[in-house]
C-alpha positions in Angstrom: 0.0 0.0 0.0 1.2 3.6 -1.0 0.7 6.4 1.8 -1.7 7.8 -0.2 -3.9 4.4 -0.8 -3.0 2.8 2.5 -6.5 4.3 4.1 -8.9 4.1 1.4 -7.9 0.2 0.6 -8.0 -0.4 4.3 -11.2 0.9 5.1 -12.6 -1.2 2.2 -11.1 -4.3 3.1 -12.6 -3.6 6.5 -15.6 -4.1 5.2 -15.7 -6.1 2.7 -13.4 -8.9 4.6 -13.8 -7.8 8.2 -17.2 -7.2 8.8 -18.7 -9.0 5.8 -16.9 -12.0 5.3 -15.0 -13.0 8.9 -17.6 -11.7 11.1 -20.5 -11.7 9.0 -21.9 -9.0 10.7 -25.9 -8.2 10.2 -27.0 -5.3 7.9 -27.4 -3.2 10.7 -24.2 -3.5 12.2 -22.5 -1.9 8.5 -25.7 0.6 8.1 -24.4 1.9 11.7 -20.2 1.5 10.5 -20.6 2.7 7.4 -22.5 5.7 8.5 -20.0 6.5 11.0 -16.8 6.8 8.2 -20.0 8.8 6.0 -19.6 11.2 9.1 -15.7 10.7 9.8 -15.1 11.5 6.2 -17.5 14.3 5.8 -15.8 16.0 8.8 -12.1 15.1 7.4 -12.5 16.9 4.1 -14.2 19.8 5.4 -11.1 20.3 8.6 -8.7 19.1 6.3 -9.6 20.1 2.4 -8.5 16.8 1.3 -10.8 14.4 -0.4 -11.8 11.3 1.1 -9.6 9.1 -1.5 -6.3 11.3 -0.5 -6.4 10.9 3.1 -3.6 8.5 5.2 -4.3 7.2 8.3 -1.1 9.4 10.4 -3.6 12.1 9.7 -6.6 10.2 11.4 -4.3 10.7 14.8 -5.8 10.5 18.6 -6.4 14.2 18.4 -8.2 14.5 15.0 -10.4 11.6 16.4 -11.0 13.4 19.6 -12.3 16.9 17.7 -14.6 14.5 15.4 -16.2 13.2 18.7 -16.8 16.7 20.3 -18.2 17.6 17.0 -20.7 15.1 16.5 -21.6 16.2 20.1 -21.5 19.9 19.7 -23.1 20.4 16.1 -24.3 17.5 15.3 -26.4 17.7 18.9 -25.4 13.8 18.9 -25.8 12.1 22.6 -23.1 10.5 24.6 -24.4 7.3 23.9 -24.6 7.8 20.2 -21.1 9.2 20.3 -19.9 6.0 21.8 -21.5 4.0 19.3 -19.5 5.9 16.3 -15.9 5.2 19.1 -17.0 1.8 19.3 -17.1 1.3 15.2 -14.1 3.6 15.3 -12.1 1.5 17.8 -13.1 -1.9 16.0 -11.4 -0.4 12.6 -7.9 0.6 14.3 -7.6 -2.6 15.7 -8.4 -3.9 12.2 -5.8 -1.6 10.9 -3.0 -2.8 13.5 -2.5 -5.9 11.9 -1.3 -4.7 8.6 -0.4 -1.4 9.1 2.1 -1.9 12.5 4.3 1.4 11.6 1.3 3.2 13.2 1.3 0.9 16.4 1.7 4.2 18.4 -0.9 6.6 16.6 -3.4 3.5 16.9 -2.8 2.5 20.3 -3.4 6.6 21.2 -6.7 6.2 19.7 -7.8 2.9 21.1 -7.1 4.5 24.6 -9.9 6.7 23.8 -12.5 5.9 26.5 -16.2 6.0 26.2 -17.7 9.2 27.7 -19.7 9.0 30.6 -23.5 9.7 30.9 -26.1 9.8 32.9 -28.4 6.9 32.8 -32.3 8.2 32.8 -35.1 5.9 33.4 -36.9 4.4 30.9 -39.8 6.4 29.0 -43.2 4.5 28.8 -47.0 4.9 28.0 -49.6 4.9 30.4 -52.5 2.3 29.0 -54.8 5.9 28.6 -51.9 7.1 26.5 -51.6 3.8 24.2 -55.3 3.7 23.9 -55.1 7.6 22.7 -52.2 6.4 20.3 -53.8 3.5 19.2 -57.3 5.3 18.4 -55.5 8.3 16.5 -55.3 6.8 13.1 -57.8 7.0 10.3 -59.3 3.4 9.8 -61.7 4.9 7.2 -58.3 5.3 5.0 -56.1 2.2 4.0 -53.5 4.2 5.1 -54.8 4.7 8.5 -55.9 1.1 9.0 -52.1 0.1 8.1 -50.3 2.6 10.5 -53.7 1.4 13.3 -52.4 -2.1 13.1 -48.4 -1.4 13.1 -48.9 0.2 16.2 -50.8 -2.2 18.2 -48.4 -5.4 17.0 -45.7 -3.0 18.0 -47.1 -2.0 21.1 -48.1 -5.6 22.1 -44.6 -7.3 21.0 -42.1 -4.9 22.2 -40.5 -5.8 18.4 -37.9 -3.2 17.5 -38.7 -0.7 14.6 -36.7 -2.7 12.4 -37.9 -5.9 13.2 -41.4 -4.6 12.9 -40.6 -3.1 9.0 -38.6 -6.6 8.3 -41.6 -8.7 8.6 -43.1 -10.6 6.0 -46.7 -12.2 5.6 -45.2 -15.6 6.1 -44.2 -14.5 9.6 -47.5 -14.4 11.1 -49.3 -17.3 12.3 -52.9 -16.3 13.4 -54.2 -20.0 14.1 -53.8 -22.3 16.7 -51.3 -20.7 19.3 -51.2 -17.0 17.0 -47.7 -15.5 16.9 -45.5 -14.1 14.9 -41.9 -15.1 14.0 -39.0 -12.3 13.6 -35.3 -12.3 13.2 -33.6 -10.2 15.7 -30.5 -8.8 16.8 -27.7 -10.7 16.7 -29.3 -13.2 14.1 -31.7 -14.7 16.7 -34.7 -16.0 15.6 -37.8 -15.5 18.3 -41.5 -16.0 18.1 -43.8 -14.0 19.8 -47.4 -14.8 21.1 -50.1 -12.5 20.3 -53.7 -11.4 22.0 -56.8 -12.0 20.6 -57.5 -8.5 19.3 -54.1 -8.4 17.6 -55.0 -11.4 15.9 -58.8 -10.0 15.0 -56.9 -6.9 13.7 -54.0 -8.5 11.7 -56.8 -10.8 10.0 -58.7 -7.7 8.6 -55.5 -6.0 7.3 -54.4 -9.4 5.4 -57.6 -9.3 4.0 -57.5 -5.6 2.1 -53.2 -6.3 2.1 -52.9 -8.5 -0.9 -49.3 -10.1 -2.1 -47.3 -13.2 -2.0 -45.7 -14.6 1.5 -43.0 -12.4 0.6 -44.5 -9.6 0.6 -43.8 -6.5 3.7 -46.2 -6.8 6.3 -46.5 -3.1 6.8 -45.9 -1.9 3.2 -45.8 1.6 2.0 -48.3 2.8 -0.5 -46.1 1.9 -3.5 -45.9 -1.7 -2.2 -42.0 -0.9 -1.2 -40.7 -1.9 2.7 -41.0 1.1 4.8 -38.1 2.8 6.8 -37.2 3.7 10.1 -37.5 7.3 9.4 -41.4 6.9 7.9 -42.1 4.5 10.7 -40.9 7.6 13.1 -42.8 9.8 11.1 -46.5 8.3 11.3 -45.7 7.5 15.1 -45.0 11.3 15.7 -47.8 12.4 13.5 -50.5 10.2 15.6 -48.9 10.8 18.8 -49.3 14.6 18.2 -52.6 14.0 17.0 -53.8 12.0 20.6 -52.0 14.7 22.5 -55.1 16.7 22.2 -57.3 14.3 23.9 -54.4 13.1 26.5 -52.3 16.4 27.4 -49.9 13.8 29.1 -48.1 12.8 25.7 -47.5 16.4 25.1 -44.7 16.4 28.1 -43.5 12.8 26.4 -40.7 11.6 23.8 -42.6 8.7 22.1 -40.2 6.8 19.6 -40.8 3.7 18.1 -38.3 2.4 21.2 -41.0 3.7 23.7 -43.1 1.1 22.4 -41.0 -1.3 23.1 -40.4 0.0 26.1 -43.9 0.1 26.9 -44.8 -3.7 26.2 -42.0 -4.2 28.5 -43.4 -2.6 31.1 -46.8 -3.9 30.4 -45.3 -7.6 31.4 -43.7 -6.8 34.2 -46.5 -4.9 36.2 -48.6 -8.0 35.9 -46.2 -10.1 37.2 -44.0 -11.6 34.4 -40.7 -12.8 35.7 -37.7 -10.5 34.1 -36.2 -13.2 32.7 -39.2 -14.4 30.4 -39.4 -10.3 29.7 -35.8 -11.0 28.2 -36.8 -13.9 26.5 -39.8 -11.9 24.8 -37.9 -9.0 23.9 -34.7 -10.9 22.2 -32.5 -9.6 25.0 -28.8 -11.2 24.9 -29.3 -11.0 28.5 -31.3 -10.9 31.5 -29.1 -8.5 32.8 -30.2 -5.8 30.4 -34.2 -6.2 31.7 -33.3 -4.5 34.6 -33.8 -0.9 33.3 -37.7 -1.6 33.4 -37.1 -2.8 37.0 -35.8 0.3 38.0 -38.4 2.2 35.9 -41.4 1.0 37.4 -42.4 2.8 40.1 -45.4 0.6 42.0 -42.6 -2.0 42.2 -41.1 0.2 44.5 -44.2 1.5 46.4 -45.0 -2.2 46.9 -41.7 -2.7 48.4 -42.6 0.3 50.7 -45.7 -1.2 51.8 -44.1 -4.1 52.9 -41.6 -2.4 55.4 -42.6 -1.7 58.6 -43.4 2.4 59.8 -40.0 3.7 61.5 -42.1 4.4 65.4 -42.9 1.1 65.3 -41.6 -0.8 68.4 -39.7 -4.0 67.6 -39.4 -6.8 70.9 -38.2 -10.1 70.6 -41.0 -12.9 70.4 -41.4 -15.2 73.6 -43.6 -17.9 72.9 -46.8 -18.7 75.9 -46.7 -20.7 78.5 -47.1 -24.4 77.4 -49.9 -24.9 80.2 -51.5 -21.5 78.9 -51.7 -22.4 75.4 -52.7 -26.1 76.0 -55.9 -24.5 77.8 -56.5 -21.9 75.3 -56.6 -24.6 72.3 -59.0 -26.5 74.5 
């Protein structure tokens, strides 16, 4: 490799070979890599006035790295957690580049050693039942349009699916017979079925009816017949959410993404009782440990706890047990 080729060769081989072929990463995992080099590269031409093809990786040093970060954080008005996400796709393409390119061993061991930032952890956002219901009632079922966006939201709502397992379902998936469900592929390639209630099943059944196509055909399809996105699945959320606001003024004080309704079935499970380790099951978690947020989240939980400890005046004395001759009268 020249010094002027070493990067862009690199970076392709990364993931062509890296991600593609040795790890066989899923489609999300490049979609989120390759957007964060769309970004890297974007910032690197307009700091550096080189183009993309003419950069070398002794200019992509600890410090350059480091002003790209702030940057995303500053103008882009990224989170820390996003910005750990593009470090984390950053950090897995030096280490990739150590192995062929060791005359950098110092510049990439300066940029590994960049830690992930610190945030603080909020609780998770969920929906009151009154505010699904005022979700869920928002769309149109008079227009095709509104009696597709009507039944996206209650399988979402009732499966805690993500938003792009929801858009990545196909007509095969669903089974609305004996023991309804419906089969997805998840993260990390696992494949999960999830039951479903009676009135999801009633609901599905009348949009197959009108939604004609082939067991390959999108679920949820745009007008055109065409998978939808994430950012149109976003949109018709935020469009019926602001809609319900005016008949429950509690959604106006809320950030409902398609994650809240995940967020929300979550929730939904645990209040009546479901063990957080079936909650991790349903929701395709890699591990229980992850189910705790919605443990912390709920509330009643704690107030339950509460009820169950004694009030602080209360006098505690050690039990003594009756006089045997006293209790053998008294059970007489």
């Amino acid at each position: 490799m020249t010094a002027c080729k070493e990067f862009p060769a690199l970076l392709q081989s990364f993931f062509t070979e890296r991600l593609t072929a040795q790890r066989k990463a899923s489609p999300h995992t490049i979609a989120s890599y390759r957007d964060t080099f769309r970004l890297l590269l974007g910032f690197a031409q307009q700091r550096l006035n080189k183009a993309p093809t003419e950069l070398t990786l002794g200019e992509l040093d600890a410090a350059f790295i480091a002003q790209f970060l702030d940057h995303l954080e500053r103008e882009r008005k990224n989170s820390a957690r996003t910005r750990n996400l593009r470090l984390a796709a950053l950090h897995s393409f030096f280490r990739y580049a150590a192995l062929y390119l060791p005359e950098y061993c110092a510049l990439i061991q300066r940029v590994l050693a960049i830690p992930p930032k610190r945030f603080t952890k909020k609780p998770v956002a969920f929906l009151t039942s009154v505010e699904v219901d005022a979700i869920l009632k928002s769309p149109d079922q008079h227009s095709w349009i509104g009696r597709r966006d009507h039944a996206l939201l209650l399988l979402a709502v009732q499966t805690g699916l993500r938003v792009s397992e929801v858009i990545g379902l196909r007509r095969r998936d669903l089974q609305l017979g004996d023991g309804a469900h419906v089969r997805c592929h998840g993260k990390g390639r696992k494949e999960r079925c999830t039951p479903l209630r009676a009135e999801v099943v009633r609901t599905l059944r009348q949009w197959l009816r009108e939604h004609l196509g082939g067991d390959d055909a999108p679920l949820f399809p745009t007008a055109s017949g065409t998978i939808m996105s994430r950012d149109a699945v976003e949109f018709l959320l935020a469009k019926h959410v602001t809609a319900a606001a005016q008949h429950c003024p509690s959604l106006s004080a809320k950030r409902v993404s398609p994650h809240t309704l995940r967020h929300t079935a979550a929730m939904e499970l645990l209040q009546h009782g479901v063990d957080h380790t079936v909650i991790a099951l349903w929701l395709g978690h890699e591990s229980a440990q992850t189910t705790q947020i919605y443990l912390h989240a709920d509330l009643s939980l704690k107030e339950r706890a509460l009820a169950k400890t004694l009030p602080c005046d209360v006098h505690l004395t050690r039990f003594r047990p009756d006089d045997q001759l006293l209790a053998f009268l008294q059970g007489l």
